[in-house]
N, CA, C and O atoms as a GROMACS GRO file, in nm:
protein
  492
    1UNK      N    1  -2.391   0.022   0.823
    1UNK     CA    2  -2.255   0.051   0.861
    1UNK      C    3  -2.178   0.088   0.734
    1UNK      O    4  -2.173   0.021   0.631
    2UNK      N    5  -2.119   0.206   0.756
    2UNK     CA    6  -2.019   0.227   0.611
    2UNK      C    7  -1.904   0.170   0.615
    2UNK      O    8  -1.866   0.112   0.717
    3UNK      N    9  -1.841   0.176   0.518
    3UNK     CA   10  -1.719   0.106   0.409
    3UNK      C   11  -1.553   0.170   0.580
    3UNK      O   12  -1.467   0.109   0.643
    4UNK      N   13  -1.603   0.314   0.573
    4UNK     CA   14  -1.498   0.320   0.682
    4UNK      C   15  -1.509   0.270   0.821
    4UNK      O   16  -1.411   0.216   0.874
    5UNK      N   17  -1.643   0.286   0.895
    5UNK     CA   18  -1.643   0.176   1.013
    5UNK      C   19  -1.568   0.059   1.029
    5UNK      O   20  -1.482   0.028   1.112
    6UNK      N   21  -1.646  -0.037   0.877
    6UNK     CA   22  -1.577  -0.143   0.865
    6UNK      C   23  -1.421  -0.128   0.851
    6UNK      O   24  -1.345  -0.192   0.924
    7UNK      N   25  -1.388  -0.061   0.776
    7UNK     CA   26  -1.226  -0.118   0.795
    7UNK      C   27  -1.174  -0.064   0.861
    7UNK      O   28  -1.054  -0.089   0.849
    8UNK      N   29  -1.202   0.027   0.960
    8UNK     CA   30  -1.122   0.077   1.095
    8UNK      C   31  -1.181  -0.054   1.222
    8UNK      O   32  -1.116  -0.051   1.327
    9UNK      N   33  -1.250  -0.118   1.218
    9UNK     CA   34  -1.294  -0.230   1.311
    9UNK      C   35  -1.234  -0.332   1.219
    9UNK      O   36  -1.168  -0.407   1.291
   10UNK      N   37  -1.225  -0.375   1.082
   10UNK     CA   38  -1.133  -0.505   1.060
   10UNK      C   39  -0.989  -0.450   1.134
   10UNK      O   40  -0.928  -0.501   1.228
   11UNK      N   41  -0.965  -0.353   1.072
   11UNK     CA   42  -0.805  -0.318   1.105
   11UNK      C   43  -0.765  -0.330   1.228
   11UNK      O   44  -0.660  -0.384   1.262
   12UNK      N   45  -0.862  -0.270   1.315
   12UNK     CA   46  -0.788  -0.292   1.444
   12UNK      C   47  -0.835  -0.453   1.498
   12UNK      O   48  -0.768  -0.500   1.590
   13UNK      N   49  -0.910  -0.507   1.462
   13UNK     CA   50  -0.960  -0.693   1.469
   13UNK      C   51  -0.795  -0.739   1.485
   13UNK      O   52  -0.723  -0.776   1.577
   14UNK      N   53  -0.774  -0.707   1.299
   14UNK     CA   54  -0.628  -0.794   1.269
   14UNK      C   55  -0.513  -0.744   1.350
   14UNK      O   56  -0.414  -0.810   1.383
   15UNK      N   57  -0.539  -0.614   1.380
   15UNK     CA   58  -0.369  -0.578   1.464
   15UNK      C   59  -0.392  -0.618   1.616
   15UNK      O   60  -0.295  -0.631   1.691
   16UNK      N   61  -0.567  -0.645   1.676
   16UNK     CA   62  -0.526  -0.713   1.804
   16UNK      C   63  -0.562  -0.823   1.808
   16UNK      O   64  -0.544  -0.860   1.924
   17UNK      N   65  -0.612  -0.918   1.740
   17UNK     CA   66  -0.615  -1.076   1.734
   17UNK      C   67  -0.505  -1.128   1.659
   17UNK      O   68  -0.444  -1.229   1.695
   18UNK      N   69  -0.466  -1.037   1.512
   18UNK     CA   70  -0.392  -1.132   1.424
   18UNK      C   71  -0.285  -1.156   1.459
   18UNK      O   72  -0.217  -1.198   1.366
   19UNK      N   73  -0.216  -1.147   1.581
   19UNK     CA   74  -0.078  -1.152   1.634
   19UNK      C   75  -0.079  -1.307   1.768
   19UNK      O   76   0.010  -1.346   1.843
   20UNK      N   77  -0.226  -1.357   1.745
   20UNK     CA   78  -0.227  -1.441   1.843
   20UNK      C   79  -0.146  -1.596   1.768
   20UNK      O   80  -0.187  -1.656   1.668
   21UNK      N   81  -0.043  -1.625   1.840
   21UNK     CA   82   0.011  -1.735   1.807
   21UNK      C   83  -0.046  -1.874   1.849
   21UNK      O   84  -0.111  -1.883   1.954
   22UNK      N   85  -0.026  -1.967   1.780
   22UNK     CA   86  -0.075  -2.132   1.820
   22UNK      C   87  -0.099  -2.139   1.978
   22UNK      O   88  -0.211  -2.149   2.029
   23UNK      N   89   0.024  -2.132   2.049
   23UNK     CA   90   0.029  -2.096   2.198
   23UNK      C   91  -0.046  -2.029   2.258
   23UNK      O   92  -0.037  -2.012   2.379
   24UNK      N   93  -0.136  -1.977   2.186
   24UNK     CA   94  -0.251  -1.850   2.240
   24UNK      C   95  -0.144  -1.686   2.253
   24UNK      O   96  -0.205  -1.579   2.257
   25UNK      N   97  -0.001  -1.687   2.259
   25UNK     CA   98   0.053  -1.591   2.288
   25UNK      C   99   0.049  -1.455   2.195
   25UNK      O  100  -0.006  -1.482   2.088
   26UNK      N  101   0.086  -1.333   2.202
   26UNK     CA  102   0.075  -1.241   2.085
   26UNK      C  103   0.225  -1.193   2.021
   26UNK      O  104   0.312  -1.117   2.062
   27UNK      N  105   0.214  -1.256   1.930
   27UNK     CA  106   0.361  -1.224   1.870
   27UNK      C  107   0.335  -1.087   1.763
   27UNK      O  108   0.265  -1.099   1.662
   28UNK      N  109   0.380  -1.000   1.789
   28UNK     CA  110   0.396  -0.836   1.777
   28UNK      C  111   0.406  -0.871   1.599
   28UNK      O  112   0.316  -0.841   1.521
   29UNK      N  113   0.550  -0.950   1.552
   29UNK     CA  114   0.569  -0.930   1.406
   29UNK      C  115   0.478  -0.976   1.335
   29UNK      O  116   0.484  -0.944   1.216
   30UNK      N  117   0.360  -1.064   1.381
   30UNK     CA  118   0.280  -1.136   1.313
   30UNK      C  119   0.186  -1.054   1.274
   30UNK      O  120   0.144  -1.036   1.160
   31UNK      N  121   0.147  -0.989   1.397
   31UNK     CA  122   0.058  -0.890   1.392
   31UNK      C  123   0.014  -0.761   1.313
   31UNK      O  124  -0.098  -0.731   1.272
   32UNK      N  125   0.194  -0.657   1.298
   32UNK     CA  126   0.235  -0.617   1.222
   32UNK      C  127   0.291  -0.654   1.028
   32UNK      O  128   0.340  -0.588   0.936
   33UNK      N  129   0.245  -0.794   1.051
   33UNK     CA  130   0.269  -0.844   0.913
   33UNK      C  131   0.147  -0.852   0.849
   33UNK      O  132   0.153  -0.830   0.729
   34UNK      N  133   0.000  -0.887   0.910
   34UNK     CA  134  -0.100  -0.857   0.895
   34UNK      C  135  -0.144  -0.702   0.867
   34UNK      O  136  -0.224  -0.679   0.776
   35UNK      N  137  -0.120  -0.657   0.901
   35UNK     CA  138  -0.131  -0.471   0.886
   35UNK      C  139  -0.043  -0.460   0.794
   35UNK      O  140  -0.090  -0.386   0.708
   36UNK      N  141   0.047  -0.491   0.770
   36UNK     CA  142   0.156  -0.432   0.677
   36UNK      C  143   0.075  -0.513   0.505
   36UNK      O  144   0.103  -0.463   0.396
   37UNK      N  145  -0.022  -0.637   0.519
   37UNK     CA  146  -0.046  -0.654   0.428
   37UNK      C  147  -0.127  -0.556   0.352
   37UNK      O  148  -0.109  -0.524   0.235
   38UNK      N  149  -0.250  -0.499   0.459
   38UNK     CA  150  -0.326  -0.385   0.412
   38UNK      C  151  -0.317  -0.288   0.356
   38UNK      O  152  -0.400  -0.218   0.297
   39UNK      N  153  -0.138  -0.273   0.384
   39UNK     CA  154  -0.096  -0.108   0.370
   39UNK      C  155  -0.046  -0.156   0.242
   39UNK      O  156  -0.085  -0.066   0.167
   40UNK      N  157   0.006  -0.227   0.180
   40UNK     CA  158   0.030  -0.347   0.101
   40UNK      C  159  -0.056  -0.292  -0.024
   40UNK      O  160  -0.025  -0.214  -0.114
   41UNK      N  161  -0.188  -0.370   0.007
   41UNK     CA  162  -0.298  -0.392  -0.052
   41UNK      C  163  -0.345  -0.192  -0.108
   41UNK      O  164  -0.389  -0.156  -0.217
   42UNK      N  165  -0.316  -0.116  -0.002
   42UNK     CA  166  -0.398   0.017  -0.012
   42UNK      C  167  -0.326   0.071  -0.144
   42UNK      O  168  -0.374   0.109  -0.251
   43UNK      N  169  -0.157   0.056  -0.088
   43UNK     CA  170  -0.085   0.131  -0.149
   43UNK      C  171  -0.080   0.088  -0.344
   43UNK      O  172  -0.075   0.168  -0.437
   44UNK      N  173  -0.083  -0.040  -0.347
   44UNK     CA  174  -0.096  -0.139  -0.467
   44UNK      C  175  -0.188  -0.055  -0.537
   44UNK      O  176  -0.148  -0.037  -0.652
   45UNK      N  177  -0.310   0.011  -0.508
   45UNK     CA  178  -0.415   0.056  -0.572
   45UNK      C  179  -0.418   0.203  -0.601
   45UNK      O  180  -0.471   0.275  -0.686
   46UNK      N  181  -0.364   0.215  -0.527
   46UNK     CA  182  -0.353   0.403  -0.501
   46UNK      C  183  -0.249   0.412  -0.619
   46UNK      O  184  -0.263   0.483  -0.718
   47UNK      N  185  -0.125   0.316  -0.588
   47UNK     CA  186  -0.026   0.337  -0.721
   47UNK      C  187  -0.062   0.344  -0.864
   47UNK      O  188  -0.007   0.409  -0.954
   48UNK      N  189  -0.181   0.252  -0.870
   48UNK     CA  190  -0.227   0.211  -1.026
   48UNK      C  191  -0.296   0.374  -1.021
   48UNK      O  192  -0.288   0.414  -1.137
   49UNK      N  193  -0.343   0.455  -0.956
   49UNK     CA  194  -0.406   0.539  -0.956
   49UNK      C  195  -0.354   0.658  -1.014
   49UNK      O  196  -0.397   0.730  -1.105
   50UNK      N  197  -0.220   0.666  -0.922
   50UNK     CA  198  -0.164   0.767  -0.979
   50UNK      C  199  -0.058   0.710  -1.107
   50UNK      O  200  -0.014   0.796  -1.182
   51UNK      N  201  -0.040   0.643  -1.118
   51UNK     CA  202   0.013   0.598  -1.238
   51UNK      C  203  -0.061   0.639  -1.376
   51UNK      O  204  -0.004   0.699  -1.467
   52UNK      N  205  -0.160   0.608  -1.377
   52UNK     CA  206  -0.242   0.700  -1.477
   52UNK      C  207  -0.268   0.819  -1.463
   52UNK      O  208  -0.278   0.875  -1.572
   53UNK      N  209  -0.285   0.893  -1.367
   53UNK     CA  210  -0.290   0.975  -1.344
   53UNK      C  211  -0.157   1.066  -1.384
   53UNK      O  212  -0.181   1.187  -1.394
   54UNK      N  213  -0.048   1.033  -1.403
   54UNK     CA  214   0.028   1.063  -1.462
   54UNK      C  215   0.088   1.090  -1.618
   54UNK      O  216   0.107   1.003  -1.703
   55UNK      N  217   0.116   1.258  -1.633
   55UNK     CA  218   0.071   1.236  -1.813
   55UNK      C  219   0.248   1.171  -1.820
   55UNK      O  220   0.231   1.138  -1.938
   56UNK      N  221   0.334   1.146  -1.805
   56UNK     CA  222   0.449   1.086  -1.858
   56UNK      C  223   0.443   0.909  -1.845
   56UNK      O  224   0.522   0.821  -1.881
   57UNK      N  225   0.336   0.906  -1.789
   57UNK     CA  226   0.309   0.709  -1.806
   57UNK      C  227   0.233   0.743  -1.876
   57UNK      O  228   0.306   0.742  -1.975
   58UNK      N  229   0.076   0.798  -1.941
   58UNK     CA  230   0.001   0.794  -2.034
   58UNK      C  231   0.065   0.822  -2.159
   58UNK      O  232  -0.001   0.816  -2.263
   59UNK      N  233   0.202   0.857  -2.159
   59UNK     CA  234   0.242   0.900  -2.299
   59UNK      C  235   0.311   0.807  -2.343
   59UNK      O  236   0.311   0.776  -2.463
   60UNK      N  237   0.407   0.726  -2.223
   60UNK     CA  238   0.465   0.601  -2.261
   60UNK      C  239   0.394   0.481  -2.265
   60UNK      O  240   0.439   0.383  -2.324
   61UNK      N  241   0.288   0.481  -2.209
   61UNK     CA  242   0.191   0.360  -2.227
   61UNK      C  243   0.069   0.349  -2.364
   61UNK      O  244  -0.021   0.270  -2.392
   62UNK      N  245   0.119   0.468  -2.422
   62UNK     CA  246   0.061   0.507  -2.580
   62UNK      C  247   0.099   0.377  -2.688
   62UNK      O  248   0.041   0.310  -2.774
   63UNK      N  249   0.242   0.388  -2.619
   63UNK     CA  250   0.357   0.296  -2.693
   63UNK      C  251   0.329   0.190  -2.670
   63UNK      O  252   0.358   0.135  -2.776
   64UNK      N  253   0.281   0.096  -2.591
   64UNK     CA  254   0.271   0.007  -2.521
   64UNK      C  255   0.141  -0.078  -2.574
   64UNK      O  256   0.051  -0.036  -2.648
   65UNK      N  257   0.153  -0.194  -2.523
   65UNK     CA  258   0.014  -0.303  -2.571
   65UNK      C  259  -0.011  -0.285  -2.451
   65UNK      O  260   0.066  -0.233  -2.370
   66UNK      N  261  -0.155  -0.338  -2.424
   66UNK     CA  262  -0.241  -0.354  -2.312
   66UNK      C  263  -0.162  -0.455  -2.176
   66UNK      O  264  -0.163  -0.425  -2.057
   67UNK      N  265  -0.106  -0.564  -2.231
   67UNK     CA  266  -0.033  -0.663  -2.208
   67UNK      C  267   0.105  -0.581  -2.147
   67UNK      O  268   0.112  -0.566  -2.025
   68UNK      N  269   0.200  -0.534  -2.221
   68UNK     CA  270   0.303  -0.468  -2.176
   68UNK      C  271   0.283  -0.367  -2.065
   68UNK      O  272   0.358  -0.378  -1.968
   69UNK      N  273   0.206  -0.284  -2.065
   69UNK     CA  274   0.115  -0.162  -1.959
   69UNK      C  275   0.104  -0.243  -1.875
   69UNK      O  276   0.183  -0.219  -1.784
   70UNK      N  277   0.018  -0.368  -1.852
   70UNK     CA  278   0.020  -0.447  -1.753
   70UNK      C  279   0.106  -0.461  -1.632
   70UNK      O  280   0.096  -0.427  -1.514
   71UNK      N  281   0.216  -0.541  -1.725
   71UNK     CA  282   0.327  -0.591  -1.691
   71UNK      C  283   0.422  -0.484  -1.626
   71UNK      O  284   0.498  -0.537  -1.546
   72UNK      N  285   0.436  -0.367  -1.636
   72UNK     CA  286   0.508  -0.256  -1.611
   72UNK      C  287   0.404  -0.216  -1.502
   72UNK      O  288   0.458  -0.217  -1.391
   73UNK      N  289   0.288  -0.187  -1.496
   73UNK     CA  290   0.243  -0.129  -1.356
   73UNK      C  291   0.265  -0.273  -1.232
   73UNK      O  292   0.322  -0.253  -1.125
   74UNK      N  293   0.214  -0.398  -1.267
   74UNK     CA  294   0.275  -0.480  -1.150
   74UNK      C  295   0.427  -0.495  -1.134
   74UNK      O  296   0.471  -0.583  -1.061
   75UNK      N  297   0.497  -0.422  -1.193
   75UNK     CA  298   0.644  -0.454  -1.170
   75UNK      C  299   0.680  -0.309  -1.027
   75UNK      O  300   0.744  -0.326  -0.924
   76UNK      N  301   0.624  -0.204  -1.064
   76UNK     CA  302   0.603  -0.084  -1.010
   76UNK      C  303   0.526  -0.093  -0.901
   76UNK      O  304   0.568  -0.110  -0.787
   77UNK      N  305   0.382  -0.078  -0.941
   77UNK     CA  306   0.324  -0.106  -0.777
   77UNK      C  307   0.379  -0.220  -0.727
   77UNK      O  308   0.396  -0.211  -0.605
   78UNK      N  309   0.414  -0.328  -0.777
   78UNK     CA  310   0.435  -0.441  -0.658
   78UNK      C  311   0.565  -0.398  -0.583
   78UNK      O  312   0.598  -0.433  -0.470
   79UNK      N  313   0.642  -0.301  -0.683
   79UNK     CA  314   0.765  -0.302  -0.598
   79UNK      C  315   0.735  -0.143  -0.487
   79UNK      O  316   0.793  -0.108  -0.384
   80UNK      N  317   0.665  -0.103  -0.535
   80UNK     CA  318   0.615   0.037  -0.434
   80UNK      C  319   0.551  -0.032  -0.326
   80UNK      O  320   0.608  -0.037  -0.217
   81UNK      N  321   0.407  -0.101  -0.347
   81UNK     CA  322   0.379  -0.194  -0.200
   81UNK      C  323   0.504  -0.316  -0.132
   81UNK      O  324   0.509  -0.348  -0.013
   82UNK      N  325   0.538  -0.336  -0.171
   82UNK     CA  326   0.648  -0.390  -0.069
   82UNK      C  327   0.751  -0.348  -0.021
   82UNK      O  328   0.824  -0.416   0.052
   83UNK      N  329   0.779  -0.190  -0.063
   83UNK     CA  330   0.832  -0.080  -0.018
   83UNK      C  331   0.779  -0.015   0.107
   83UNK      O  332   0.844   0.002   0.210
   84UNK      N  333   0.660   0.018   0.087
   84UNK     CA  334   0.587   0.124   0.125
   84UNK      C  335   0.602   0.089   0.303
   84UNK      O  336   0.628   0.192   0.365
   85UNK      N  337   0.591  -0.034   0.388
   85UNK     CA  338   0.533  -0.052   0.475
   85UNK      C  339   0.716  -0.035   0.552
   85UNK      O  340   0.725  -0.037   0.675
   86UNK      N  341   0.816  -0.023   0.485
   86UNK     CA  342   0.942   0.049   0.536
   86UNK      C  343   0.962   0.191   0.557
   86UNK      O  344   1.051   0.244   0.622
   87UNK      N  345   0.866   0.246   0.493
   87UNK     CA  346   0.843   0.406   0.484
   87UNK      C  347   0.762   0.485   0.580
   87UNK      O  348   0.740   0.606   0.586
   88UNK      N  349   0.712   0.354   0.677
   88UNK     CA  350   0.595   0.384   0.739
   88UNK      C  351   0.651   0.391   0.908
   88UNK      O  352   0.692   0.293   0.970
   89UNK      N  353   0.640   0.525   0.959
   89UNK     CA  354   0.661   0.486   1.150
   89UNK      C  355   0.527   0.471   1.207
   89UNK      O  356   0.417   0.466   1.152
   90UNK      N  357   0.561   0.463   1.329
   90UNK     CA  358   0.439   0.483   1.444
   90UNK      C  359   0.322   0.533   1.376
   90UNK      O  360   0.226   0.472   1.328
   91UNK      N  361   0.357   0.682   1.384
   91UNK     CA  362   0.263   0.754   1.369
   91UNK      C  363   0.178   0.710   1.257
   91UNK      O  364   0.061   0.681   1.282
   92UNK      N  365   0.223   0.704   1.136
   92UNK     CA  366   0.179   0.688   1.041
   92UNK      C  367   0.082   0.557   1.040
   92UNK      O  368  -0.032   0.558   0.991
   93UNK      N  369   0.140   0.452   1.096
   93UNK     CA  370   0.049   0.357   1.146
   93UNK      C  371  -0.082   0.371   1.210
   93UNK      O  372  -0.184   0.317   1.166
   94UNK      N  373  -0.076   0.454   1.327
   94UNK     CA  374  -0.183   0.506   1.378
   94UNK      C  375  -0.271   0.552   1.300
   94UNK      O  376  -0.378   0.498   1.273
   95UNK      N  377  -0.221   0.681   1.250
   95UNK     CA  378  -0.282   0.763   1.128
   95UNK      C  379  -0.398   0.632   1.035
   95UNK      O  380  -0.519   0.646   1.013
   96UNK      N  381  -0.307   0.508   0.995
   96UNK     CA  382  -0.408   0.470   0.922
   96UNK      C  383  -0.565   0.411   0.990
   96UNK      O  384  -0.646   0.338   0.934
   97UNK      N  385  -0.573   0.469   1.122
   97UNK     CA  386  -0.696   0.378   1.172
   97UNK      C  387  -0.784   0.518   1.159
   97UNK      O  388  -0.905   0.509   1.138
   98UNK      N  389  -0.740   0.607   1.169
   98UNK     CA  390  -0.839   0.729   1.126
   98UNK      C  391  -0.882   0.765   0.963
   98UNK      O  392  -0.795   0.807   0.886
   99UNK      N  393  -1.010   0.747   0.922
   99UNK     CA  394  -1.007   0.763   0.788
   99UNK      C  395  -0.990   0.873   0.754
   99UNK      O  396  -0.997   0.874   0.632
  100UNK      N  397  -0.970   0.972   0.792
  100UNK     CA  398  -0.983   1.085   0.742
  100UNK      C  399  -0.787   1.143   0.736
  100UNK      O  400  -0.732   1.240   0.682
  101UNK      N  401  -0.743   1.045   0.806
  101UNK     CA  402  -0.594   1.069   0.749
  101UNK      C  403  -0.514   0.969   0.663
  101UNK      O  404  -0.401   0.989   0.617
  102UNK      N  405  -0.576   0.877   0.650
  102UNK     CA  406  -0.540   0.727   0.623
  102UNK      C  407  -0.506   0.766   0.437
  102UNK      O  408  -0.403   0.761   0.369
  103UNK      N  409  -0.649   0.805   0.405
  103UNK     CA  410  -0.558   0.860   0.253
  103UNK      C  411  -0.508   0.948   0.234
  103UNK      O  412  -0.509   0.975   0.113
  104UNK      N  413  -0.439   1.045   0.316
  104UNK     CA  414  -0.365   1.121   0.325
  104UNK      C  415  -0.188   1.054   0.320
  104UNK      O  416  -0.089   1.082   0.254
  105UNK      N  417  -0.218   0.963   0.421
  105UNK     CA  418  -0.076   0.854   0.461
  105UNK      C  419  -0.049   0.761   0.356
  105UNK      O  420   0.071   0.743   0.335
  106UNK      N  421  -0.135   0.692   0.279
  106UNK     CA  422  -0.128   0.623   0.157
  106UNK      C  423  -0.091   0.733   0.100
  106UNK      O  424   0.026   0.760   0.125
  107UNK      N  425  -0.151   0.817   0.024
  107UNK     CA  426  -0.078   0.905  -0.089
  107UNK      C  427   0.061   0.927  -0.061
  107UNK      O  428   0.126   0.913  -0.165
  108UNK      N  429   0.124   0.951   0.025
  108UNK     CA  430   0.228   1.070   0.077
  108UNK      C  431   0.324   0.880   0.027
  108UNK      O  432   0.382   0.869  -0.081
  109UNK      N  433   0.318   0.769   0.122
  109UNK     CA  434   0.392   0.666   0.128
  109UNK      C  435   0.411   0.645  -0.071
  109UNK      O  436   0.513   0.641  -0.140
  110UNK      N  437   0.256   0.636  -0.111
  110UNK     CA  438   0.257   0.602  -0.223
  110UNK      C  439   0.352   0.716  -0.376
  110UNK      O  440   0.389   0.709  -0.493
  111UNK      N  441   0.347   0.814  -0.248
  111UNK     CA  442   0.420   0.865  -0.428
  111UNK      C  443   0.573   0.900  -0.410
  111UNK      O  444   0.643   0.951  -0.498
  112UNK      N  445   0.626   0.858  -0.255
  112UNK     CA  446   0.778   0.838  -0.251
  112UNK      C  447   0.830   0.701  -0.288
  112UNK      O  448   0.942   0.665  -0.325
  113UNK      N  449   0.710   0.631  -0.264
  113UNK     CA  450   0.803   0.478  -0.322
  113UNK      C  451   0.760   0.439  -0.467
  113UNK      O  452   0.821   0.350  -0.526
  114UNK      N  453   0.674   0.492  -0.514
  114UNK     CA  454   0.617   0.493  -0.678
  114UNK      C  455   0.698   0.569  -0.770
  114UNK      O  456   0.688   0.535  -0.888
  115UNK      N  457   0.800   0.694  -0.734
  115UNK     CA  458   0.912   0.730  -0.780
  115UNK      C  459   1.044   0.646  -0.739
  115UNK      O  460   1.142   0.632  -0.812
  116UNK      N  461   1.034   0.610  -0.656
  116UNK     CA  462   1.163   0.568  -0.624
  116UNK      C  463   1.138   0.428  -0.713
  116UNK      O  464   1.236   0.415  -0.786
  117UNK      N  465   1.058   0.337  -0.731
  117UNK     CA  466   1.043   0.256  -0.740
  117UNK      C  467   1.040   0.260  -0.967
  117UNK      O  468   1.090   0.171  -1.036
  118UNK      N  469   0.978   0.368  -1.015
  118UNK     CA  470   1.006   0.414  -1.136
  118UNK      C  471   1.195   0.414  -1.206
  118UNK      O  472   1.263   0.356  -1.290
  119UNK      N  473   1.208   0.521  -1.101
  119UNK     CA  474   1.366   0.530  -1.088
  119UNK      C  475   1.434   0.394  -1.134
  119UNK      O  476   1.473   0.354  -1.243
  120UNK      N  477   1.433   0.354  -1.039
  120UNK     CA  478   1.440   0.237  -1.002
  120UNK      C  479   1.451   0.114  -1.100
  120UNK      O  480   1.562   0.071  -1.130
  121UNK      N  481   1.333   0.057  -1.152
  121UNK     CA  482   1.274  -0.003  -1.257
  121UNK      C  483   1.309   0.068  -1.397
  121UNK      O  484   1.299  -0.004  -1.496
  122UNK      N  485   1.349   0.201  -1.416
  122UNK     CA  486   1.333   0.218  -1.593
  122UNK      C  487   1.509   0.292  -1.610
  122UNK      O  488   1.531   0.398  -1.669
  123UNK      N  489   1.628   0.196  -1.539
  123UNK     CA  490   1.755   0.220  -1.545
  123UNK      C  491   1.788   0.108  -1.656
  123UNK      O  492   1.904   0.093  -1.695
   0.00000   0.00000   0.00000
């Protein structure tokens, strides 16, 4: 089984079990808080990605100790993933159970809230 099977069968596991409350009932936000961690988790990585990938952070992170670089990409991605899952509708949700659009939907989330979130952070 490949890497995408699996996480299109965890994903949809957690968005239709992880919403089951004590009561046995399905509480929708729970459910969606579970998914929203993933998108969370995707976006967190994709950011560090393009963050280097970027020559105006490789030029300022010249300047920088290993330690400081650190500290500045978790200030950024963390604040882009806990962004990101506000940026996100329906569709886009959906989108992430198909792999073949899913990093399409991470990128697009990830590089409006990875600027905004730059912006943001280096005032």
């Amino acid at each position: 089984m490949d890497m995408k099977t699996v996480f299109v069968a965890a994903t949809a596991a957690i968005l239709a079990l992880g919403g089951c409350a004590a009561n046995g009932g399905f509480d929708t936000n729970q459910g969606m808080n579970m998914g929203s961690g993933l998108v969370k988790t995707m976006v967190d990585n994709q950011c560090r990605t393009e963050l280097n990938n970027r020559n105006e952070w490789r030029v300022v992170a010249l300047a920088m100790t290993a330690q400081k670089q650190r500290e500045w990409e978790d200030k950024i991605c963390g604040c882009a993933s806990e962004e990101a899952p506000q940026h996100l509708n329906v569709n886009d949700m959906a989108a992430m159970l198909d792999a073949n659009q899913r990093t399409q939907v991470v990128a697009n989330v990830t590089a409006k809230t990875v600027t905004a979130c730059v912006n943001r952070l280096m005032k």
